[in-house]
Every structure is written in structure tokens, then in C-alpha cells.
C-alpha positions in Angstrom: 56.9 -20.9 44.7 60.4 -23.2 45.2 62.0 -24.3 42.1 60.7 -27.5 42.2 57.2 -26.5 42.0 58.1 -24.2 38.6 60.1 -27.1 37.4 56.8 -29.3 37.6 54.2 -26.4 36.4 57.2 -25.5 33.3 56.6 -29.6 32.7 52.9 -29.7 32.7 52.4 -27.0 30.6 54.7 -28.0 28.4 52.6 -31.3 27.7 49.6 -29.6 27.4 50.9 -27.9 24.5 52.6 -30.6 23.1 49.0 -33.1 23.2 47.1 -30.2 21.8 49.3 -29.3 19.1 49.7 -33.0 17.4 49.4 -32.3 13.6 46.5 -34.6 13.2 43.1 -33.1 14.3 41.7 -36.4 15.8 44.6 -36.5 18.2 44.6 -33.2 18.9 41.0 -33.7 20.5 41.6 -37.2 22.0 44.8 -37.0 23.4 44.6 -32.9 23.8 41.3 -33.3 25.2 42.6 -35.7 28.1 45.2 -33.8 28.9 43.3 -30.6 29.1 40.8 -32.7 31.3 43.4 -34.4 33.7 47.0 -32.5 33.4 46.4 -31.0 37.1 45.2 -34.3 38.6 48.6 -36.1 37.1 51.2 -37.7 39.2 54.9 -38.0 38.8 55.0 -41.3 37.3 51.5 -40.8 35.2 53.5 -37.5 33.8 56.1 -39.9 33.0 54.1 -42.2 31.2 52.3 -39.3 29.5 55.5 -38.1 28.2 56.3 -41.5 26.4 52.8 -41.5 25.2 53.2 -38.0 23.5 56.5 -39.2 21.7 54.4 -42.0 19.7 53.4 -40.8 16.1 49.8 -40.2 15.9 48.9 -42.2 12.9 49.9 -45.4 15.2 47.5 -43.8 18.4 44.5 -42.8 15.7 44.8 -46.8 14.3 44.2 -48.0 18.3 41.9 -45.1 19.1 39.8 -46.3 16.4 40.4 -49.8 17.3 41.4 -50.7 13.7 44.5 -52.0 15.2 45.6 -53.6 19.1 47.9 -51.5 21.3 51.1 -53.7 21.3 52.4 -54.5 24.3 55.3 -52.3 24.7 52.7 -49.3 24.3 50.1 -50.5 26.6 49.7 -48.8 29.8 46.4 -48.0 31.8 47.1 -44.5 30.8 47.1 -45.3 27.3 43.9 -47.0 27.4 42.3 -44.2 29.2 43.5 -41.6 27.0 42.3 -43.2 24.0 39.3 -44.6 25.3 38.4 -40.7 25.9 36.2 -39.0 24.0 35.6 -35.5 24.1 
């Protein structure tokens, strides 16, 4: 393996953990669940985007999942939508 493949494995792992360990059940299986699903099948810029996605809290992601509340524009991404659209 070159460096550059580790590098991207180190990162992909890394956000598996991170969407299965959330704090809040719900997400863990939602988000987690996705990820578990579709890490392999990721892209640079969709592992970007998943990144950003990871960083917001989960009570705000559990309040779109359950569509109690929009996902505001500076959140929305087709990524987004899939991931919470998922269900497990």
C-alpha cells in the first residue's frame, strides 16, 4: 500500500467510528448505519461532506431525521438527505 492509500483507509475508518459512536442511540443507527452501509463506496468530496455532517450535534440531525424540523440551508446536501432518509 502507498501512503496515500493508508492516509485514505486511516480517514475512512476513522468516520466509521466517529458515526457509530454518536452519544445518541437513534443517530448512532441512522447515521452509523449509512456509513457502515456506504463508507467503501465514498468519494473524496462525499468523504468531505460526510465529515462536516459528522461535526453537527445530533439532537439538530434527530429533529430533521424525524422531520420535526427542515434541514436549513447551510446543512443541506444530497448526502444529508440520504443519510437521514436511511433507515436501517
Amino acid at each position: 500500500m502507498n501512503s496515500q492509500s493508508d492516509d485514505d483507509a486511516t480517514r475512512r475508518k476513522r468516520l466509521l467510528w466517529r458515526a457509530t459512536h454518536r452519544g445518541i442511540k437513534e443517530m448512532d443507527l441512522i447515521l452509523g448505519g449509512f456509513v457502515v452501509r456506504h463508507i467503501e463506496s465514498l468519494g473524496a468530496a462525499e468523504l468531505a461532506q460526510l465529515e462536516a455532517i459528522i461535526d453537527i450535534p445530533d439532537q439538530e440531525m434527530l429533529t430533521w431525521a424525524t422531520k420535526q424540523a427542515p434541514i436549513p440551508a447551510e446543512h443541506a446536501s444530497p448526502l444529508l438527505v440520504q443519510i437521514l432518509d436511511y433507515r436501517p
